[in-house]
C-alpha positions in Angstrom: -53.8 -21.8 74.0 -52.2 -18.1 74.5 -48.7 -18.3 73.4 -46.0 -16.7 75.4 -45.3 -12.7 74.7 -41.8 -13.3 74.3 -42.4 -16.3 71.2 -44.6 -13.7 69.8 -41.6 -10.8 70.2 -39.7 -13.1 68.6 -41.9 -13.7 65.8 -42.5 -10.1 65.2 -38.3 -9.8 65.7 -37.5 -12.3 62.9 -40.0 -10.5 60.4 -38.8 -7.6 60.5 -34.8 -8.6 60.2 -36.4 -10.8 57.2 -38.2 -7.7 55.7 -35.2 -5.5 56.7 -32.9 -8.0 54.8 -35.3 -8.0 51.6 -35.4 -4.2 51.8 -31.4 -4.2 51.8 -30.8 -6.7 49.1 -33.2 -4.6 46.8 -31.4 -1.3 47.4 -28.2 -2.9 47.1 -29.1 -4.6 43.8 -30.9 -1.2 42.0 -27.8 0.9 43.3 -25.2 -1.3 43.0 -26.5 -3.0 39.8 -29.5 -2.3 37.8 -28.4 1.2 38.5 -27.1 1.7 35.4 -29.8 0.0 32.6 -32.3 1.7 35.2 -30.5 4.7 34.4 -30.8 4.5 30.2 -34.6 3.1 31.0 -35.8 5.2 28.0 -39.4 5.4 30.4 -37.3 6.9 33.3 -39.5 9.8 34.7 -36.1 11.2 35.7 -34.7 11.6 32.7 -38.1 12.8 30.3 -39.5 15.2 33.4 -37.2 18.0 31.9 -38.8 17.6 28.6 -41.5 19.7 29.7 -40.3 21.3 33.2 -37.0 22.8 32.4 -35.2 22.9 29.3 -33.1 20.1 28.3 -29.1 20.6 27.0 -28.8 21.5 23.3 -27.6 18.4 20.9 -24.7 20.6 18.3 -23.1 19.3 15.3 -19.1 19.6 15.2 -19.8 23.0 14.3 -21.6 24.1 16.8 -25.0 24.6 14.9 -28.1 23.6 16.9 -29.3 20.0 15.8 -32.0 19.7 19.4 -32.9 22.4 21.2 -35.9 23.4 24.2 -38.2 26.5 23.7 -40.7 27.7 26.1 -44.1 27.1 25.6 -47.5 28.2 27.9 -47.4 24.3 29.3 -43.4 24.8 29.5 -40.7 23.3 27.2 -40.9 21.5 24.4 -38.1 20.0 22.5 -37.0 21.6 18.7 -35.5 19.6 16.0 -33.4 21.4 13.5 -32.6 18.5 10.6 -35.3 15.8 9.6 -32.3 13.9 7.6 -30.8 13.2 11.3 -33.9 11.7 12.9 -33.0 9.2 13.8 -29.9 10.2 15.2 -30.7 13.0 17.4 -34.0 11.1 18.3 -37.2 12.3 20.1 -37.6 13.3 24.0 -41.6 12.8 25.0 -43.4 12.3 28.0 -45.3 9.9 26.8 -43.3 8.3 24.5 -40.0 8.0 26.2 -36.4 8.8 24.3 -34.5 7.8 21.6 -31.2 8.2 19.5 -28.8 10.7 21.2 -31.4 11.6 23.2 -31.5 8.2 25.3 -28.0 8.3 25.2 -27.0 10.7 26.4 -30.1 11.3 28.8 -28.2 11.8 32.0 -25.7 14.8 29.9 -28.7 16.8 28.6 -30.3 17.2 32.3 -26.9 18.2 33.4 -26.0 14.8 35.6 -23.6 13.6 33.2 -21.2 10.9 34.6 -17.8 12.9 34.9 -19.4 15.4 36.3 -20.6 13.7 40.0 -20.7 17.1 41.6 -24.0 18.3 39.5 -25.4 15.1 39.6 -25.8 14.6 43.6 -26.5 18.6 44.2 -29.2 17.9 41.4 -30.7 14.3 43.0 -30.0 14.8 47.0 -30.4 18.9 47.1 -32.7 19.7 44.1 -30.1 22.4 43.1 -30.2 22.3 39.2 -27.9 24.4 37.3 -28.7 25.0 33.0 -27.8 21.7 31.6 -25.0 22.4 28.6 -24.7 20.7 25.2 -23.8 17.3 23.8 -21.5 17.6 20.6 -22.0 15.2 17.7 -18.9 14.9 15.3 -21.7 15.2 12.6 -20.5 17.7 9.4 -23.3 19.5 8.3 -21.8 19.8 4.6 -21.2 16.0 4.3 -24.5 15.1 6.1 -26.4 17.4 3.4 -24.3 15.8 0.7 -25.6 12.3 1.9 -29.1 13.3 2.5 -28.8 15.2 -1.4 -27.1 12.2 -2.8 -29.8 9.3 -1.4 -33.0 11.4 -1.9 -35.8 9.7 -1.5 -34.7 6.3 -2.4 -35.0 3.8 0.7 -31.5 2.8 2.2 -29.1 4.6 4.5 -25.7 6.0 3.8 -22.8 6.5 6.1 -19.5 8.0 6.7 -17.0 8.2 9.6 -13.0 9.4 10.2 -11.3 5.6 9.8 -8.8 7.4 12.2 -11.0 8.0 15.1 -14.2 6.4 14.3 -16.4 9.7 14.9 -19.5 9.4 12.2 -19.5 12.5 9.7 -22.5 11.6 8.4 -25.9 9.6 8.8 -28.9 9.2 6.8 -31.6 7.0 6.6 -34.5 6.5 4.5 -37.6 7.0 5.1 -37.2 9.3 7.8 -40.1 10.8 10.4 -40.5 14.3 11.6 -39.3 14.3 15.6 -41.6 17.6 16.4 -44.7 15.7 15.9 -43.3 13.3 18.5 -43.4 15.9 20.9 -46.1 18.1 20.1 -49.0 17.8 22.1 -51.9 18.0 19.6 -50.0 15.9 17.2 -47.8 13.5 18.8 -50.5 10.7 19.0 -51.3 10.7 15.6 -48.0 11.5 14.5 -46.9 7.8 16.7 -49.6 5.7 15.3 -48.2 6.7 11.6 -44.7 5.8 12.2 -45.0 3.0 14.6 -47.6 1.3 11.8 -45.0 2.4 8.8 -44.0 -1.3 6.9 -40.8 0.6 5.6 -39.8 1.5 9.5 -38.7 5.3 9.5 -38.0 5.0 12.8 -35.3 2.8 12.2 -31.4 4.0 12.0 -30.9 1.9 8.6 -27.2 2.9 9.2 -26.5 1.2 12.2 -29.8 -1.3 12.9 -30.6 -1.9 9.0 -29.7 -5.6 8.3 -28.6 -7.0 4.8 -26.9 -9.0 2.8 -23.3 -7.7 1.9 -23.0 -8.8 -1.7 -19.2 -8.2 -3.1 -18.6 -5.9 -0.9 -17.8 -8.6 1.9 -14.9 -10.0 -0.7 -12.7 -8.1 1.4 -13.2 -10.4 4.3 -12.5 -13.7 2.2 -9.1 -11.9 1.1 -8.0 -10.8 3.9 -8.4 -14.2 5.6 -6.7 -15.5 2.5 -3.8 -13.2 2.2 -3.0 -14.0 6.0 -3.1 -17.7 5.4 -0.5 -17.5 3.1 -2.4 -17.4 -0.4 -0.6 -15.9 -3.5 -3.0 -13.1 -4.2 -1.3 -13.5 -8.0 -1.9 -16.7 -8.8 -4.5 -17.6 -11.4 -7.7 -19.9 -10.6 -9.9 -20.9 -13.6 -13.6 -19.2 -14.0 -15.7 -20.7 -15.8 -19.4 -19.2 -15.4 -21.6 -20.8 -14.0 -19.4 -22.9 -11.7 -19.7 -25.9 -9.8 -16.8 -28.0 -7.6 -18.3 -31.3 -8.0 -21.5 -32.9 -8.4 -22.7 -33.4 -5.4 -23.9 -29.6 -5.3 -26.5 -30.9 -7.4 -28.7 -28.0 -9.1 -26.6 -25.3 -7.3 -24.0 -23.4 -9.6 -22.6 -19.9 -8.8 -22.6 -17.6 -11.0 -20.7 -14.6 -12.6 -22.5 -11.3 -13.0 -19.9 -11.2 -16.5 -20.5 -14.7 -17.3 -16.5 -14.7 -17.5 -14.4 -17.5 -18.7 -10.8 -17.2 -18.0 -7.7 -17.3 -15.4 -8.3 -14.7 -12.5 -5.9 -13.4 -10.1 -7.0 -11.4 -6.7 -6.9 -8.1 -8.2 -8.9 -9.4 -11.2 -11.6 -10.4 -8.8 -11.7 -7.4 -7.2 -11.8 -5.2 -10.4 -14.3 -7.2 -12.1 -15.8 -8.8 -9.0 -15.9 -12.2 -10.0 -18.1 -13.7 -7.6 -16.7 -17.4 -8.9 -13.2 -16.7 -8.0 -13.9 -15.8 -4.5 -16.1 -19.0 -3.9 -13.1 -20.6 -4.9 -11.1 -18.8 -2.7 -13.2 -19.5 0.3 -13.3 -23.3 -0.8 -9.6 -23.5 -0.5 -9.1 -21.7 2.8 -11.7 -23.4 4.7 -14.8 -22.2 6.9 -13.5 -22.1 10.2 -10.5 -19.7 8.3 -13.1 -17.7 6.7 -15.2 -17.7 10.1 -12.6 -17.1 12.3 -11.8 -13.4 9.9 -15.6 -12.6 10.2 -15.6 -12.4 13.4 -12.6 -10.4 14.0 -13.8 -8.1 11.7 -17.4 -7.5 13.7 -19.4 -9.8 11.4 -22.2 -11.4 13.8 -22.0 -9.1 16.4 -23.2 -5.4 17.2 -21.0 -2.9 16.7 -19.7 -1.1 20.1 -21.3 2.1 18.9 -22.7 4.9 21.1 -26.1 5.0 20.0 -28.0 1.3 19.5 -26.4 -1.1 16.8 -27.9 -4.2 15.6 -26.0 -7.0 15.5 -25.5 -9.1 12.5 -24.7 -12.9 11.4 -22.7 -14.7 10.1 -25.1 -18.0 9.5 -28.5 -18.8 10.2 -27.5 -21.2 12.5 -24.1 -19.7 13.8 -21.8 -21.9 11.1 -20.6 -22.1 7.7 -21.9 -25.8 7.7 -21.4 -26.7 4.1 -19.7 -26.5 1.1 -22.1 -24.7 -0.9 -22.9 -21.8 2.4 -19.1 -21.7 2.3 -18.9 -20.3 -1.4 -22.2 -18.2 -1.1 -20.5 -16.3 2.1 -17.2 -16.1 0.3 -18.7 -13.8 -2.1 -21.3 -12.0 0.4 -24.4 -13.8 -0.2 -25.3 -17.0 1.4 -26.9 -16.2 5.0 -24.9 -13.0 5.9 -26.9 -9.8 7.4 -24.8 -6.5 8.3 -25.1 -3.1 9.3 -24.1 -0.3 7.2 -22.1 1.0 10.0 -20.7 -2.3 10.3 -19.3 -2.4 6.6 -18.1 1.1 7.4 -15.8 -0.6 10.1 -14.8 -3.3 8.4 -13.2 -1.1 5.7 -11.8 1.4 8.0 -9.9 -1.1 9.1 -8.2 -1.4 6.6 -8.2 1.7 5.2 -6.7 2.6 8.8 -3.6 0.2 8.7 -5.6 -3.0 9.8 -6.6 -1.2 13.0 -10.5 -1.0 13.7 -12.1 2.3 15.0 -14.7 2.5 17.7 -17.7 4.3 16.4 -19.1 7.2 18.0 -21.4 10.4 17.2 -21.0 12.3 20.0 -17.3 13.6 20.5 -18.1 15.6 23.9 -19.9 17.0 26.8 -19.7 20.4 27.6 -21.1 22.6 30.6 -24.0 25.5 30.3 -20.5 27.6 29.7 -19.4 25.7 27.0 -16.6 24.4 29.3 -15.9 20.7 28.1 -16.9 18.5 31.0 -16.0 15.0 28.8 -14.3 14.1 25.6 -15.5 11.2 23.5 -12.9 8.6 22.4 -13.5 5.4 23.2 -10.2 4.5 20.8 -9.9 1.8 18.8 -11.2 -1.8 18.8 -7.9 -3.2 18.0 -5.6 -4.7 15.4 -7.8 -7.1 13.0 -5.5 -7.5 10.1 -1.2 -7.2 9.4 -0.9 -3.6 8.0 0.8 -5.3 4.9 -2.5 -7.0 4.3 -4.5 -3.9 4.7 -2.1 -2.0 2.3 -2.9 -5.1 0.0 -5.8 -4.9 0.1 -5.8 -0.8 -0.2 -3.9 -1.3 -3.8 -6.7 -4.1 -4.8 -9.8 -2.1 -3.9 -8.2 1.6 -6.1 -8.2 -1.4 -9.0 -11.5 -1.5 -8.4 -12.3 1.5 -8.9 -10.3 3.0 -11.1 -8.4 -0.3 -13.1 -9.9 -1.5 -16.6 -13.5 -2.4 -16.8 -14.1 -1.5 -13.0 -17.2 -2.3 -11.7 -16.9 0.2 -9.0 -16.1 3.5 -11.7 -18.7 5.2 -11.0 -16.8 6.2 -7.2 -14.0 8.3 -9.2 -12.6 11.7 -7.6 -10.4 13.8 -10.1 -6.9 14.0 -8.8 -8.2 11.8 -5.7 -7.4 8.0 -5.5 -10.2 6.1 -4.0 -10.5 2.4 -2.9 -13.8 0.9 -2.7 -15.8 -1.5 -3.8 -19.7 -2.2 -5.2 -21.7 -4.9 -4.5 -25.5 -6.1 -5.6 -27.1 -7.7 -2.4 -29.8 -10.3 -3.8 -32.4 -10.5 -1.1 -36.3 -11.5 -1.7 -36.8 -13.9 -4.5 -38.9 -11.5 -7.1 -37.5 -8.2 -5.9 -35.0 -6.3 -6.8 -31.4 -6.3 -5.6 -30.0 -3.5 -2.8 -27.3 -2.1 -4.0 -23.8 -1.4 -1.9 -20.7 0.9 -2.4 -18.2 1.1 0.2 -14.8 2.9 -0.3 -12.5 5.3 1.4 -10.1 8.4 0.0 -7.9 9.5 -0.2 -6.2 5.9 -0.4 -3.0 6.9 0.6 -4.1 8.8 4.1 -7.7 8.3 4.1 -9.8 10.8 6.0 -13.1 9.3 5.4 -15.2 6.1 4.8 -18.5 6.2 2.8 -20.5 3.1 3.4 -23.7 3.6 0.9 -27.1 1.0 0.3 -29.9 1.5 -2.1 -32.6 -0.2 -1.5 -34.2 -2.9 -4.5 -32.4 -1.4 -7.0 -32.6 -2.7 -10.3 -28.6 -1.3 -11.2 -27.2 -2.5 -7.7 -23.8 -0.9 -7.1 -23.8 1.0 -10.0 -26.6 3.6 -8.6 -24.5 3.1 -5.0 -20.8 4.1 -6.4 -22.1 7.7 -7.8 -23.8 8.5 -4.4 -20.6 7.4 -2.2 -18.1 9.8 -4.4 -20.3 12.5 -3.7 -20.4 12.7 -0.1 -16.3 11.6 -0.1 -16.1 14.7 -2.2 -17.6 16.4 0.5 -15.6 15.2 3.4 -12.6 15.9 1.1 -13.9 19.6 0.4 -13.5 18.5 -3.5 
């Protein structure tokens, strides 16, 4: 049977408002809203194509010296890298291997389409009309980031440091690193992938703001500040007795003091001699959804809202401090905890910035191809985490630890500076060797700069960490 020519124009009718309608709902949903991950895609032809058919922006430290630049070549441009200590900052732009660091994000700025400049960006996608992409400006210090880079060596680990006032990083290193021209050299770049991508120790990873460990003493800060904001008397006295238990039901499980002290402990005293037993008491009394609840306003468990990718951290294996003897492991840094560098870093800007948490950011703006500044960078800050009477608290507890009698953190002195920081020895592996932590800020009365420092599996812990944090706060502080 023939069917009627007007069923089968209405057949044909109804396709194609159904295929018109599928058409429409995929436009609208990659404009409207995969636009923008499509946009970072790291694999976007869009964004590597001027890797090697026009020259891509410059990438400039705060002082305007070249970090990432494009030089011509017979088969066109190829990208430059001035500072193998900032690898992993600055990243890699290659064709076949996509982008990274600054140079993923801040793709869409170094082909000259950056977002507050719309103009540029349609004449560039709709007209073809392309003018010299400009420069994205890092608020890296070349003299601090050397002094990080001299201070860490080779040793594996990573070491930080950012303005607690504004959050812009001054400094990033990590170790190992990887050599970002091989990346993108022709003859090299395959060989030069395999090696990294095969690496156990990971060069291409930013140990500052993706490197996960455990805290050690240096997370004491938390379990006092939830403390002194629940109303505890940092001045009264609790009983250490190494190696410690509160009752029997913790069975084989004691926790232990690195000075296998006996004696009556304030706050301060724990800080100064970091007395891992008095801050497991500490945490005992205030409770885990208290101690919790100050993690997570302080960052712990999440990623930090940085610029450039941030792992994010935990609290607990399973999400909660679920008993008694997690609760007095965290209190004192160990227990389940994994942060970032950069993460530390904000957690004692914060105080060292009146309880107020910075937003972190390396890049601080976007300028034109004539140097005309098309964006400034500052996302502000995060918000208020802690009283200001408890981060000056704090402040005066952490100089004692540094600089009080029988310090463990000493080795972070500054002649005629006061600093406030604190060490900490991460245990990790069973059978390996601790990592070791300093974190501090100077000077304490108006600090200008937070040093977040970790060795990796080293036998000394924070004692190898404080030396290398003075010296790139001496840096900062032109001392």
């Amino acid at each position: 049977m023939v069917r009627p020519v007007a069923t089968n124009i209405r057949a044909l009718t109804l396709a194609l408002a159904v295929a018109f309608l599928v058409a429409s709902v995929g436009v609208a949903y990659w404009t409207m809203f995969a636009s923008e991950s499509l946009a970072q895609d790291p694999f976007n032809p869009r964004l590597i194509a001027a890797s090697r058919d026009r020259p891509r922006g410059q990438i400039v430290d705060r002082n305007n010296a070249v970090l990432a630049d494009s030089v011509p070549t017979p088969d066109g441009f190829k990208r430059t890298y001035k500072d193998r200590t900032l690898a992993q900052v600055t990243g890699y732009a290659s064709f076949q291997f996509g982008l990274s660091g600054v140079e993923a994000a801040y793709a869409d700025s170094l082909i000259g389409q950056d977002a507050a400049d719309p103009a540029s960006a349609w004449r560039a996608r709709y007209l073809r009309e392309r003018l010299p992409p400009g420069a994205v400006v890092l608020g890296i210090d070349e003299k601090v980031q050397k002094a990080a880079a001299d201070a860490l060596g080779g040793r594996r680990g990573a070491i930080v440091a950012l303005d607690p006032r504004t959050g812009v990083i001054l400094a990033s290193v990590s170790v190992p690193t990887y050599d970002a021209n091989e990346i993108v050299d022709a003859t090299k770049q395959q060989t030069a992938w395999d090696q990294v991508t095969k690496a156990q120790d990971k060069p291409l990873v930013n140990r500052a703001t993706s490197g996960l460990y455990p805290p050690g003493s240096t997370f004491k800060v938390v379990t006092g500040a939830a403390a002194l904001e629940s109303g505890f008397d940092p001045n009264q006295k609790l009983r250490v007795d190494d190696p410690y238990q509160a009752d029997k039901s913790w069975g084989t499980y004691f926790v232990r003091s690195a000075s296998h002290a006996h004696g009556d402990f304030s706050m301060p005293d724990g800080f100064r001699l970091s007395e891992n037993i008095y801050f497991a008491q500490v945490g005992l009394r205030i409770g885990a959804a208290k101690l919790a609840d100050y993690a997570k306003r302080f960052g712990v468990g999440g990623a930090p809202a940085c610029d450039l990718a941030a792992a994010k951290g935990q609290l607990a294996s399973e999400g909660s401090i679920d008993r008694p003897t997690l609760l007095a492991d965290t209190s004192y840094g160990q227990g389940e905890l994994l942060v970032s560098p950069l993460q530390m870093a904000l957690i004692y800007a914060t105080i060292a910035n009146g309880g107020v948490m910075p937003t972190p950011h390396y890049a601080t703006s976007v300028r034109d191809n004539q140097g005309h500044v098309i964006r400034e960078i500052a996302p502000g800050p995060i918000g208020q985490v802690i009283r200001p009477d408890t981060a000056r608290a704090l402040t005066a507890m952490l100089v004692g630890a540094v600089e009080g009698p029988g310090a463990f953190a000493f080795g972070a002195k500054i002649p005629n500076v006061h600093v406030a920081g604190k060490t900490g020895t991460a245990e990790n592996v069973p059978g390996s060797a601790p990592h070791g932590w300093f974190i501090g800020f100077a000077p304490a009365e108006q600090p200008t700069v937070v040093v977040a420092v970790i060795v990796e599996n080293t036998p000394e812990g924070g004692v190898t960490a404080a030396p290398l944090g003075a010296a790139v706060m001496r840096a900062a502080l032109n001392k």
